[in-house]
Backbone as a chain_set.jsonl record, in Angstrom:
{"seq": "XXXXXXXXXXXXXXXXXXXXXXXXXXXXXXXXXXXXXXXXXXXXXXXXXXXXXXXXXXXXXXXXXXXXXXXXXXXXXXXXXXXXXXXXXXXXXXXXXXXXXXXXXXXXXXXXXXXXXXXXXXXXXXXXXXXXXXXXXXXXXXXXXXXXXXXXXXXXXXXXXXXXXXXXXXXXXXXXXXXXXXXXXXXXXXXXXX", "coords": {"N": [[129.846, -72.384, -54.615], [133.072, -72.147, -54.854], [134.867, -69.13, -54.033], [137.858, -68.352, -55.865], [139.621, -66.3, -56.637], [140.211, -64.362, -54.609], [142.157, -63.406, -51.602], [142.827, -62.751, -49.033], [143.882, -60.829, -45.931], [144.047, -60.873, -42.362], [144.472, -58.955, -39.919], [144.937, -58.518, -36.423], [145.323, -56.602, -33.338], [145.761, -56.822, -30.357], [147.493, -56.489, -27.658], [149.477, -54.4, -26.491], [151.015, -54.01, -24.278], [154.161, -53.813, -25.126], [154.469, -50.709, -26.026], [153.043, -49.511, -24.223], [150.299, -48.752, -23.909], [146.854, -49.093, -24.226], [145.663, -52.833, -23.816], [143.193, -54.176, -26.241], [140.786, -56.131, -26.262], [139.169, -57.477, -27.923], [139.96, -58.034, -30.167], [140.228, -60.823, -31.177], [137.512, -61.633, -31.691], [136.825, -59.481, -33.362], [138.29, -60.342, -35.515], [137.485, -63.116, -35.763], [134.547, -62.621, -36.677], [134.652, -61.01, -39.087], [136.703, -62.542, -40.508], [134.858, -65.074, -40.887], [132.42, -63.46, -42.605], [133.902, -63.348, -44.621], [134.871, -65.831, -45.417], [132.218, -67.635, -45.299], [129.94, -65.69, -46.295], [131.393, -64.349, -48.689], [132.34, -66.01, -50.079], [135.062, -67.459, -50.198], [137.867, -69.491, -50.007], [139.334, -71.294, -47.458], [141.929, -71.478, -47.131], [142.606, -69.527, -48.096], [142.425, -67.004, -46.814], [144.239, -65.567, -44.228], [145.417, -65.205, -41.098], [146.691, -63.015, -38.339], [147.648, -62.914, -35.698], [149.445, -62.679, -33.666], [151.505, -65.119, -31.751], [150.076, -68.238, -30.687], [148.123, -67.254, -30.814], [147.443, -64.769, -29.252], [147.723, -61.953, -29.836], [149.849, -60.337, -29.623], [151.219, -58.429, -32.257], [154.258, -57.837, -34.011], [155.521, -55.894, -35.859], [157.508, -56.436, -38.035], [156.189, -59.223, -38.061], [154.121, -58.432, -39.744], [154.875, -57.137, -42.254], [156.077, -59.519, -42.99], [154.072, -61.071, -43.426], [152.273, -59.595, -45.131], [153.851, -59.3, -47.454], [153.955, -61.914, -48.387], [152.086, -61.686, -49.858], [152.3, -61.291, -52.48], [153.313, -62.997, -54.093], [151.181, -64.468, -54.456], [149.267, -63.467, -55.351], [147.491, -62.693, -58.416], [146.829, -60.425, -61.581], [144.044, -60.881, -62.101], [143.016, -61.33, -59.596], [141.437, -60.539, -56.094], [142.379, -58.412, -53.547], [141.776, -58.361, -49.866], [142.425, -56.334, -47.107], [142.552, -56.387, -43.117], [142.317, -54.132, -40.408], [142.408, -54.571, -37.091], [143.21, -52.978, -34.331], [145.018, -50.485, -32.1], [145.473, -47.244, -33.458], [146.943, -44.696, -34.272], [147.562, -40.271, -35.159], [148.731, -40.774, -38.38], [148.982, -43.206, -38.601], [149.1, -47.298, -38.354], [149.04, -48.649, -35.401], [151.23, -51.209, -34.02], [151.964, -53.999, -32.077], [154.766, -53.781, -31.119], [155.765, -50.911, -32.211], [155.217, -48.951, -34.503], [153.068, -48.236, -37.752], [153.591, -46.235, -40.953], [150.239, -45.147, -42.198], [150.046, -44.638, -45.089], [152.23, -45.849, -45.936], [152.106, -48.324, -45.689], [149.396, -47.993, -47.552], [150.465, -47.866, -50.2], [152.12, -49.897, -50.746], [149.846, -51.955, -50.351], [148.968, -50.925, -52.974], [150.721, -51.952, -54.833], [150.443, -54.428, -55.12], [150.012, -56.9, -57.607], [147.293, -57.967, -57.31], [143.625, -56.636, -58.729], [141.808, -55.659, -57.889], [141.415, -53.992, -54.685], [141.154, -53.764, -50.958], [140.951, -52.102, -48.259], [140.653, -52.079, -44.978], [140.289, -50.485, -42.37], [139.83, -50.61, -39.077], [140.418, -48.795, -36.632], [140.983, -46.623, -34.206], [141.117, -43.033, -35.138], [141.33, -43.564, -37.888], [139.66, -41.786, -39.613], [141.399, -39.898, -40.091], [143.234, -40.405, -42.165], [144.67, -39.122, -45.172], [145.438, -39.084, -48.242], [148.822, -38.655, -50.067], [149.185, -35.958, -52.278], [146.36, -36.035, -53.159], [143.398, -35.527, -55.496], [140.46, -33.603, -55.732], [137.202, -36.313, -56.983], [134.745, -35.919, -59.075], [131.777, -37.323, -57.656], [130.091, -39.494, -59.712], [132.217, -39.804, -61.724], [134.298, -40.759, -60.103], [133.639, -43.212, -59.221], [132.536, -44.811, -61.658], [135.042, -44.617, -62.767], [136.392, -46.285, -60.904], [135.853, -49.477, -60.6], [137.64, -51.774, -60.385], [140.042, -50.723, -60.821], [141.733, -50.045, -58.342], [141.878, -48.44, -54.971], [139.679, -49.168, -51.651], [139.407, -47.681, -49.5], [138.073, -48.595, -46.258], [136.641, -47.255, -43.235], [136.502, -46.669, -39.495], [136.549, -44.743, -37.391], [136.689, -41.475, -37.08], [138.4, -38.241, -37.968], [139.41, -37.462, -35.604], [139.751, -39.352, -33.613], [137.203, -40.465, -32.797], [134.348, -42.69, -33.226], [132.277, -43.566, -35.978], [129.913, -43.983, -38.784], [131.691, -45.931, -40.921], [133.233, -44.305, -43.79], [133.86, -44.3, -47.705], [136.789, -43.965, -48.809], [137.9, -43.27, -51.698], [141.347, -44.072, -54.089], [142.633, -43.72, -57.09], [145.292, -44.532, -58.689], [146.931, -42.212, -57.337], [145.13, -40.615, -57.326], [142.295, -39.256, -54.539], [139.162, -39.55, -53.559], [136.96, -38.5, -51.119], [134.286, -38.662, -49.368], [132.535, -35.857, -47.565], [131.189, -35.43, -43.643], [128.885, -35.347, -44.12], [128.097, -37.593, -45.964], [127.692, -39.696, -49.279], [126.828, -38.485, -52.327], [124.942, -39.478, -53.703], [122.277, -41.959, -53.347], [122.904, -44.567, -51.644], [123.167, -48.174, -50.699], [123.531, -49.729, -47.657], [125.277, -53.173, -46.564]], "CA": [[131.049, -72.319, -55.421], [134.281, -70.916, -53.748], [135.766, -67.6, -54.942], [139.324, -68.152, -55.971], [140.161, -65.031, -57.371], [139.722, -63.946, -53.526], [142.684, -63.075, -50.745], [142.547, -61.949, -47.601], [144.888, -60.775, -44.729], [142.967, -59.792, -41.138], [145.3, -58.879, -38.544], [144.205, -58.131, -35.148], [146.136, -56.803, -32.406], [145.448, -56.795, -28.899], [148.344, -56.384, -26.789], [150.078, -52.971, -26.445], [152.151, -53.763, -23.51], [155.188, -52.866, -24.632], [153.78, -49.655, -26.592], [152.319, -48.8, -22.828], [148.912, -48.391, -24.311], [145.613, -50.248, -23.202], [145.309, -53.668, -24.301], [142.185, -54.119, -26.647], [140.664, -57.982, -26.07], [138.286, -57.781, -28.588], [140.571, -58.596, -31.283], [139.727, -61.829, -32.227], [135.751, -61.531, -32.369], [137.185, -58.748, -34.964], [138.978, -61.416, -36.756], [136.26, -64.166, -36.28], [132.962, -61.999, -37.392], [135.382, -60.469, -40.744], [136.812, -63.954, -41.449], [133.43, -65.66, -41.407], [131.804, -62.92, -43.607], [134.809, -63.432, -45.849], [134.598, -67.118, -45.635], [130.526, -67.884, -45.821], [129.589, -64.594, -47.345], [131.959, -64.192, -50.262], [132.74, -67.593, -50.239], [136.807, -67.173, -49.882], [138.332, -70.736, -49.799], [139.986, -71.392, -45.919], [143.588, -71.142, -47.328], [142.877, -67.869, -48.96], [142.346, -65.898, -45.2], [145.298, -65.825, -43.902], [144.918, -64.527, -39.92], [147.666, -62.116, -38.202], [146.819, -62.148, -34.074], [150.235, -63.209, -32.985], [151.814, -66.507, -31.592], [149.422, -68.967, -30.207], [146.567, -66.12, -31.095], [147.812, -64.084, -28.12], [147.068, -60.715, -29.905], [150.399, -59.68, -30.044], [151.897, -58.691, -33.754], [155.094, -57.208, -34.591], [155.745, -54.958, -37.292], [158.266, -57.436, -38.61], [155.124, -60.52, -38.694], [153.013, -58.036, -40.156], [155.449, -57.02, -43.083], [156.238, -60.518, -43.822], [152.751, -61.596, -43.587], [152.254, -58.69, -46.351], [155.086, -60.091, -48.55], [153.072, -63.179, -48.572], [150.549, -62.289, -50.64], [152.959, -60.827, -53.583], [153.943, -64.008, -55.185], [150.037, -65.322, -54.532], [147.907, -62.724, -56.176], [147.552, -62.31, -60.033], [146.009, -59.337, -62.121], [142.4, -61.68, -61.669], [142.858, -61.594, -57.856], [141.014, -59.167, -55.121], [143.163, -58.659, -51.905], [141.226, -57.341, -48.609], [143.319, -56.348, -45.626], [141.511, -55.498, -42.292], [143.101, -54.075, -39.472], [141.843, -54.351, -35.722], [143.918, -52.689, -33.3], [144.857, -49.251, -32.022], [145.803, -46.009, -34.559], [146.74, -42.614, -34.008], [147.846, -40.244, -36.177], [148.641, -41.074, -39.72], [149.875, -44.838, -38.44], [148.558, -48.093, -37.929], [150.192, -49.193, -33.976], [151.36, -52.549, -33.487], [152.778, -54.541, -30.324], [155.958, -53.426, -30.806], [155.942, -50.059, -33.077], [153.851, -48.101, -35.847], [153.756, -48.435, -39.481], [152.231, -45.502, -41.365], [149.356, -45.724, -43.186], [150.747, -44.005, -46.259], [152.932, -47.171, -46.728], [150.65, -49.668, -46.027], [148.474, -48.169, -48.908], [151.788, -47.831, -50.988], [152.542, -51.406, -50.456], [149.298, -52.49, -51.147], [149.034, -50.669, -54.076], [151.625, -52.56, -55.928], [150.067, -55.9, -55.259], [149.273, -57.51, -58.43], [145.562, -57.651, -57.689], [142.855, -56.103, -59.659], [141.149, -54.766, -56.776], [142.109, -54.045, -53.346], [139.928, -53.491, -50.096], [141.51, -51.88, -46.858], [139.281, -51.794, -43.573], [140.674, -50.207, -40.975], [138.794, -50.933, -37.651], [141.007, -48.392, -35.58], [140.967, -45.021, -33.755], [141.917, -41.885, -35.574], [141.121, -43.684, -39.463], [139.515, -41.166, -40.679], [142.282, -38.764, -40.484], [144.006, -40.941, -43.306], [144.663, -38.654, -46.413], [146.68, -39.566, -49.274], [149.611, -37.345, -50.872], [148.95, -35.87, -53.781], [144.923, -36.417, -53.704], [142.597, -33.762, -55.629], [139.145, -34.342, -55.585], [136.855, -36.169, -58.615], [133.157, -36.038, -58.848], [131.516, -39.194, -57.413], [129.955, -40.376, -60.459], [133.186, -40.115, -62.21], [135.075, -41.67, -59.503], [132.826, -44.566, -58.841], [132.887, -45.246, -62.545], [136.399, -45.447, -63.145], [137.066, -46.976, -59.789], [135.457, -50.469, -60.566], [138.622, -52.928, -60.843], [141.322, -49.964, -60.709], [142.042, -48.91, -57.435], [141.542, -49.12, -53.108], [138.872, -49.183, -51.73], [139.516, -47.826, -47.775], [136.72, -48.422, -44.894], [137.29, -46.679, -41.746], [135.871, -46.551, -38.463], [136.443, -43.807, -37.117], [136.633, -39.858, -37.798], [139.536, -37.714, -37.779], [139.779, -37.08, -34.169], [139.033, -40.625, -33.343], [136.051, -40.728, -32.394], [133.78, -43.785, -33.637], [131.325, -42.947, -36.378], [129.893, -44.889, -39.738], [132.046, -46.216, -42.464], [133.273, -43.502, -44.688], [134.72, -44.366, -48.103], [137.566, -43.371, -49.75], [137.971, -43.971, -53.059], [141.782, -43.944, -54.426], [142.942, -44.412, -58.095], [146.104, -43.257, -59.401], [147.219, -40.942, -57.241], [143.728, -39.402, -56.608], [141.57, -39.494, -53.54], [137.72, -38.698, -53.433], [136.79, -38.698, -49.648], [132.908, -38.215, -48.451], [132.691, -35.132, -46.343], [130.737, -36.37, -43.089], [127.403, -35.946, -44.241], [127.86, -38.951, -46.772], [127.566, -39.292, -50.342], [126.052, -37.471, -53.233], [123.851, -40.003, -54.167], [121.946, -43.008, -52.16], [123.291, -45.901, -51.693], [123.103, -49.292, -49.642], [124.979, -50.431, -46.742], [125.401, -54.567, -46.098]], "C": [[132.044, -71.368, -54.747], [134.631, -70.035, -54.475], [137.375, -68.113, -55.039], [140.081, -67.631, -56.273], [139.958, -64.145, -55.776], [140.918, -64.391, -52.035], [142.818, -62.423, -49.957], [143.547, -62.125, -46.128], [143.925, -60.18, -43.403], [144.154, -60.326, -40.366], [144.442, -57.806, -37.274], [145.659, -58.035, -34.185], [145.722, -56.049, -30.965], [146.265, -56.47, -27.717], [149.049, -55.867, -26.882], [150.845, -53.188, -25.101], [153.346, -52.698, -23.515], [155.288, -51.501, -25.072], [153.615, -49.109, -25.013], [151.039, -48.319, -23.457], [148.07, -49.531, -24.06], [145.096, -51.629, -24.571], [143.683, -53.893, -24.74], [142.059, -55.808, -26.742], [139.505, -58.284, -27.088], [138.307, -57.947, -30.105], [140.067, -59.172, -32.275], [138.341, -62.285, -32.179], [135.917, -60.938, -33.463], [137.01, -59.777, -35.957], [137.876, -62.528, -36.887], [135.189, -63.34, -37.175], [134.072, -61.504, -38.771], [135.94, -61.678, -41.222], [135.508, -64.515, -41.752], [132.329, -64.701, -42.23], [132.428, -63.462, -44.958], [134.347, -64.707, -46.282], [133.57, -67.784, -46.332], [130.103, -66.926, -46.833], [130.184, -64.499, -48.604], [133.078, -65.873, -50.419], [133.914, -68.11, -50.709], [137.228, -68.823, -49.248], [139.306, -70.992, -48.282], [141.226, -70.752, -46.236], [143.839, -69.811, -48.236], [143.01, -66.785, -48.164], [143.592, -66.37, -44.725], [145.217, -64.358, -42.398], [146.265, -64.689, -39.044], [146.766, -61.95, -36.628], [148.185, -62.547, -33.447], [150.432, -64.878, -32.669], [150.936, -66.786, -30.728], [147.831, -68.001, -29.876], [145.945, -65.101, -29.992], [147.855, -62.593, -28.397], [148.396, -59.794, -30.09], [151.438, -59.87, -31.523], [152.861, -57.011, -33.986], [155.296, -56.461, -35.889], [156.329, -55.925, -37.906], [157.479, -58.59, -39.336], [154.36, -59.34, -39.34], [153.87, -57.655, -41.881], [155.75, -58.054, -44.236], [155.038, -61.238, -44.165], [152.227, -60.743, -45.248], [152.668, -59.275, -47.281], [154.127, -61.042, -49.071], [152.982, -62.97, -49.747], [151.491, -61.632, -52.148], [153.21, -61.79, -54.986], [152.85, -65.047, -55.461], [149.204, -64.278, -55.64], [148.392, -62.524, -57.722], [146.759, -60.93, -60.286], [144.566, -59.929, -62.345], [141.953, -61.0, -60.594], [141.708, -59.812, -57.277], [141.582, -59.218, -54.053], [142.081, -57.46, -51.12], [142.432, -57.463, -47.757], [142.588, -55.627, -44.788], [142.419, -55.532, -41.177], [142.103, -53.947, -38.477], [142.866, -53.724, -34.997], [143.951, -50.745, -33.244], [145.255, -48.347, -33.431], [145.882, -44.808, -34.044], [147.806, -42.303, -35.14], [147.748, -40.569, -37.809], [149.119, -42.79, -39.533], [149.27, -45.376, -37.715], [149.886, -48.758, -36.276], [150.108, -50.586, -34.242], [151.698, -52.781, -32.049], [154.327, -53.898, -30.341], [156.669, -51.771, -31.362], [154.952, -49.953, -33.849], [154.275, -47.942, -37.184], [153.147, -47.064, -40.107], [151.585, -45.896, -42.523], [149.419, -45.383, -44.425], [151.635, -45.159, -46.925], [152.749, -48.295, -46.433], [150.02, -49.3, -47.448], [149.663, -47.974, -49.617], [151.786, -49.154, -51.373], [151.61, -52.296, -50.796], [148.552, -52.486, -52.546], [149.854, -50.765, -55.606], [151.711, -53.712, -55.81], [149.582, -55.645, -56.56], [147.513, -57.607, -58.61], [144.738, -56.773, -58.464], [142.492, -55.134, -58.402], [141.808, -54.907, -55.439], [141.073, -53.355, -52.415], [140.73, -53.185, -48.643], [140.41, -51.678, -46.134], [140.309, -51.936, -42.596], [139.58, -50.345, -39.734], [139.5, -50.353, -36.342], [140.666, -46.643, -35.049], [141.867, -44.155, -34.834], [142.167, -42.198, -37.549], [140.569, -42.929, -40.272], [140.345, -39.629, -40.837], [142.959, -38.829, -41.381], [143.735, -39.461, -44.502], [145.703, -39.029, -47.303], [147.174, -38.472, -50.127], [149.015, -37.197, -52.125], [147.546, -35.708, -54.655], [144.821, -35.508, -54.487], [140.839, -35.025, -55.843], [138.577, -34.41, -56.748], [135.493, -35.966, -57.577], [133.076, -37.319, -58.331], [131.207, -39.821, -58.186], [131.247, -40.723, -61.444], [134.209, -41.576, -61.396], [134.458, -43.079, -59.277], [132.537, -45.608, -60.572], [133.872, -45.538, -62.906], [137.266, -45.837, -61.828], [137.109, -48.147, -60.288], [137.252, -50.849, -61.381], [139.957, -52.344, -61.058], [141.928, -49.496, -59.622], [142.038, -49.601, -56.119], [140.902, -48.995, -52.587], [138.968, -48.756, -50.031], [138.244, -47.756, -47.036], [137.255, -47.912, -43.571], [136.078, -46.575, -41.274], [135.759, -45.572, -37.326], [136.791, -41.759, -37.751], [138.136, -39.522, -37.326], [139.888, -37.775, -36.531], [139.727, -38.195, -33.321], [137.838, -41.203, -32.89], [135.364, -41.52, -33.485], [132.864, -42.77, -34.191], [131.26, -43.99, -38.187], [130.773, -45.04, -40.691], [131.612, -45.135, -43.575], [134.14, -44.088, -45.945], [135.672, -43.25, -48.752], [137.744, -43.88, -50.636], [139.612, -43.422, -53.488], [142.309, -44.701, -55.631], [144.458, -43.707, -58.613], [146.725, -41.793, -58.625], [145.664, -39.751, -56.758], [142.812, -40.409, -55.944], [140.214, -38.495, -54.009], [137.546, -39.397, -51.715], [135.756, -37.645, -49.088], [133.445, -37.101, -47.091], [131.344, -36.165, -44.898], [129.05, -36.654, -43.255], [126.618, -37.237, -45.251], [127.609, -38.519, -48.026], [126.643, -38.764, -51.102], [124.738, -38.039, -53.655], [123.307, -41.28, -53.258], [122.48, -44.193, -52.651], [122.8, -46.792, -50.572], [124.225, -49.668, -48.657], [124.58, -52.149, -46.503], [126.239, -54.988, -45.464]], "O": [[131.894, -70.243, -54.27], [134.701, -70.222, -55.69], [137.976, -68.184, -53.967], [141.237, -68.049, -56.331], [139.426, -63.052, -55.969], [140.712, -65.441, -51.426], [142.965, -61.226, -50.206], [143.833, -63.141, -45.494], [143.208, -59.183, -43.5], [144.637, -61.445, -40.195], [143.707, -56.819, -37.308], [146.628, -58.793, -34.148], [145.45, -54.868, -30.753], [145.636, -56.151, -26.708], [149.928, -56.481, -27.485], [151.458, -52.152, -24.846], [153.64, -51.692, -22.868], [156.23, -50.904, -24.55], [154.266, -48.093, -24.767], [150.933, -47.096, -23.362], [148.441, -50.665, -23.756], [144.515, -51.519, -25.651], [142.852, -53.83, -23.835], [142.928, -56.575, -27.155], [138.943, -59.377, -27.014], [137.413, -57.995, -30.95], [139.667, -58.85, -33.394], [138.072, -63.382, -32.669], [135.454, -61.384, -34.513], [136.154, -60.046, -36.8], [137.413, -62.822, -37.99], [135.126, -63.543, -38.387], [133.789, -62.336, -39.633], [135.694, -61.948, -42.398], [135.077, -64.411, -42.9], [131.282, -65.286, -42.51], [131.859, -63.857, -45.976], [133.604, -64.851, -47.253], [133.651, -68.336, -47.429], [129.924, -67.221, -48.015], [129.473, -64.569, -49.606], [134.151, -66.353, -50.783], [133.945, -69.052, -51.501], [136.874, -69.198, -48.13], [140.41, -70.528, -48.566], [141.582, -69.682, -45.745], [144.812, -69.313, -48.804], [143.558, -65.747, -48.536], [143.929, -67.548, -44.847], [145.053, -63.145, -42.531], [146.883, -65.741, -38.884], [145.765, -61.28, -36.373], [147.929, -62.851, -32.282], [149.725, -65.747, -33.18], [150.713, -65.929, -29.874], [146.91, -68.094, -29.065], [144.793, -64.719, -29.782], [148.004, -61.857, -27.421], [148.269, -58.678, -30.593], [152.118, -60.839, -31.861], [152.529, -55.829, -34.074], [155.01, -57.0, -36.958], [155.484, -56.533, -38.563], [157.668, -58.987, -40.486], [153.299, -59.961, -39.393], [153.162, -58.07, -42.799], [155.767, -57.952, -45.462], [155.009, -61.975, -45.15], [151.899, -61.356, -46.264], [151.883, -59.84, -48.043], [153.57, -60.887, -50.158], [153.489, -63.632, -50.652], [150.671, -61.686, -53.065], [153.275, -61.567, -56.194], [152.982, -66.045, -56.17], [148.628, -64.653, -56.66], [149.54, -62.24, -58.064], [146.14, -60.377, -59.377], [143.861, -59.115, -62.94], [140.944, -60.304, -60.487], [141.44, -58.714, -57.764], [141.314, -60.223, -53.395], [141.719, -56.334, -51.461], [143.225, -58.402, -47.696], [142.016, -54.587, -45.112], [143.14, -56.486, -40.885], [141.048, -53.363, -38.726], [143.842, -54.404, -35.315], [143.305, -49.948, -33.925], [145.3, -48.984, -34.483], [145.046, -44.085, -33.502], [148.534, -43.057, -35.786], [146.65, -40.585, -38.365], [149.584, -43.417, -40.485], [148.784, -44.887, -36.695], [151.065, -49.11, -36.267], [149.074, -51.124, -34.64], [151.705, -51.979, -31.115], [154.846, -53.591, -29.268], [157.807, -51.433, -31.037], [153.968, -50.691, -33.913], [155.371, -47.64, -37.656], [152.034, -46.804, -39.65], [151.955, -46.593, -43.468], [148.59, -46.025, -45.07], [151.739, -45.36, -48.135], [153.285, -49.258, -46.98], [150.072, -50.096, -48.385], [149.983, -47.626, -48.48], [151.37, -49.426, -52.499], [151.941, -53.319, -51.395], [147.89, -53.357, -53.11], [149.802, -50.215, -56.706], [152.711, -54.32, -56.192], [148.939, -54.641, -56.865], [146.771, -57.415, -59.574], [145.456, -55.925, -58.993], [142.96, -54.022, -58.158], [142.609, -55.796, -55.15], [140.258, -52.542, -52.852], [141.088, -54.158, -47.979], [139.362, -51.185, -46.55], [140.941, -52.891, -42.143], [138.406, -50.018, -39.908], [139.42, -50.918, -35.251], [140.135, -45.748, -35.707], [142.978, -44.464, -35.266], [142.818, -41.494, -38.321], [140.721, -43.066, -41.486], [140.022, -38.618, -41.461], [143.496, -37.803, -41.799], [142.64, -38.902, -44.559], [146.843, -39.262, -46.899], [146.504, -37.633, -50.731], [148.486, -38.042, -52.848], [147.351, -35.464, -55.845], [145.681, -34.63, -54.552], [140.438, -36.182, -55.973], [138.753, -33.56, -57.621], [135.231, -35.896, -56.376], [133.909, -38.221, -58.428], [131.648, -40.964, -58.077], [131.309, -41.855, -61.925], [134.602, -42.677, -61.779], [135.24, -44.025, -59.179], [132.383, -46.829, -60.595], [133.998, -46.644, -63.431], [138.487, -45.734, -61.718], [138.255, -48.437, -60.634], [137.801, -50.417, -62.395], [140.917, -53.039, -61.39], [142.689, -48.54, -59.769], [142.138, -50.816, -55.947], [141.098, -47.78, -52.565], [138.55, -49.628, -49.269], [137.432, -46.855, -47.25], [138.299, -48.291, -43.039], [135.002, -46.454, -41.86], [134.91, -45.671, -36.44], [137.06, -41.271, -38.848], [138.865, -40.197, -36.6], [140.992, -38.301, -36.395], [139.644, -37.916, -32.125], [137.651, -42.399, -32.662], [135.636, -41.207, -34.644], [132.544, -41.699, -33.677], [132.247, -44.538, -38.677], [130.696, -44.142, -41.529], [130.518, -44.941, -44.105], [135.247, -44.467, -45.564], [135.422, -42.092, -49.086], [137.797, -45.109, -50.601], [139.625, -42.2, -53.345], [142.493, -45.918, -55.582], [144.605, -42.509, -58.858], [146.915, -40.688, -59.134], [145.428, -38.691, -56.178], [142.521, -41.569, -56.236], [140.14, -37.372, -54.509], [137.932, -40.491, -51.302], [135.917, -36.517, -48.621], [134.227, -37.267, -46.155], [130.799, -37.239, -45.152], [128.291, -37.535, -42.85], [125.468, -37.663, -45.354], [127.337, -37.337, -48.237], [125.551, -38.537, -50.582], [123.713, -37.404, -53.905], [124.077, -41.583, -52.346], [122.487, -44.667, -53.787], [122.14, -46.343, -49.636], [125.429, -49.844, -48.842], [123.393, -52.324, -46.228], [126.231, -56.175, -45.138]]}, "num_chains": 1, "name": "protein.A"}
C-alpha cells in the first residue's frame, strides 16, 4: 500500500566549479540509495520524490532551482502530509553550498518550517552539519522532548560534527522555537538505529 501522506525533496550536488571547490561525484548514489529507501521502504508513491541533481542529472544545482524546487512543495502538502528533504553536497559554516552560492541553514529550516506538513524530516549529508544551531534554542529534557515532538516539529539528521569531520547521525529535535541537541556521547536513553 503506497504512503500518500508522504513528500520528499533529495537534492544532490556535485559540481562546485564555479564555487572553486572539489567536485563531489558521489551525488547521485546519495540520491539513488535515499530515494529507493523512500520509495520501497516507506513506500512513497514515484511522483511524491521529487529529485534536485541539476540539468540532465549533471550534479549541478543553483540556488535559484533549489528555491523553486522548495516552493513546490507549498501548494502540495496538507496538515496530513510528512515532508523529508535530504541534502548531499558540500557545507561549511552555518550554510548549505550549492553550484553557484550558499543558502543558510537557518532559512532552509525557517522555510521548511512553514510548510503545511505535520511532520518534517531534514538530512543533511554534508560537511560541517553538526555545527547547525538554531536561534533562540534552550534545552528540554529528552523524555519531554521526544514526547511532545511526535507530529509537531523537525526532525534534523546530520552527518557530520561541528568541525566537519564525519561521525554518526546526531539528532536534533526542534519544536517551537526550541532545540534539544545530543551532546556527542548520544542519548539519555537506548534506542535503535535502522
Amino acid at each position: 500500500m503506497d504512503n500518500y501522506h508522504l513528500y520528499t525533496l533529495l537534492v544532490g550536488v556535485g559540481n562546485y566549479r564555479e564555487m572553486e571547490l572539489s567536485n563531489l561525484p558521489a551525488y547521485r548514489a546519495d540520491l539513488d540509495l535515499i530515494g529507493g529507501a523512500i520509495s520501497d521502504g516507506l513506500k512513497s508513491p514515484g511522483d511524491h520524490i521529487r529529485f534536485l541533481a541539476g540539468p540532465d542529472d549533471n550534479g549541478t544545482v543553483r540556488t535559484r532551482d533549489f528555491a523553486r524546487a522548495f516552493a513546490g512543495f507549498r501548494s502540495l502538502l496538507t496538515a496530513e502530509d510528512t515532508f523529508i528533504f535530504y541534502f548531499s553536497g558540500h557545507g561549511i559554516d552555518q550554510s548549505l553550498i550549492f553550484s553557484d552560492g550558499q543558502i543558510e541553514l537557518q532559512s532552509v529550516i525557517n522555510i521548511t518550517e512553514r510548510l503545511p506538513a505535520r511532520n518534517k524530516l531534514v538530512i543533511l549529508d554534508c560537511c560541517h552539519a553538526g555545527a547547525f544551531k538554531t536561534k533562540g534554542a534552550r534545552r528540554l529534557d529528552f523524555e519531554e522532548a521526544a514526547a511532545d515532538f511526535a507530529g509537531h516539529g523537525i526532525d534534523i539528521r546530520r552527518w557530520s560534527g561541528p568541525a566537519g569531520q564525519g561521525w554518526q547521525a546526531q539528532p536534533v529535535y526542534r519544536r517551537a522555537g526550541s532545540c534539544h541537541d545530543y551532546e556527542q556521547d548520544g542519548p539519555q536513553r537506548p534506542g535503535r538505529s535502522s
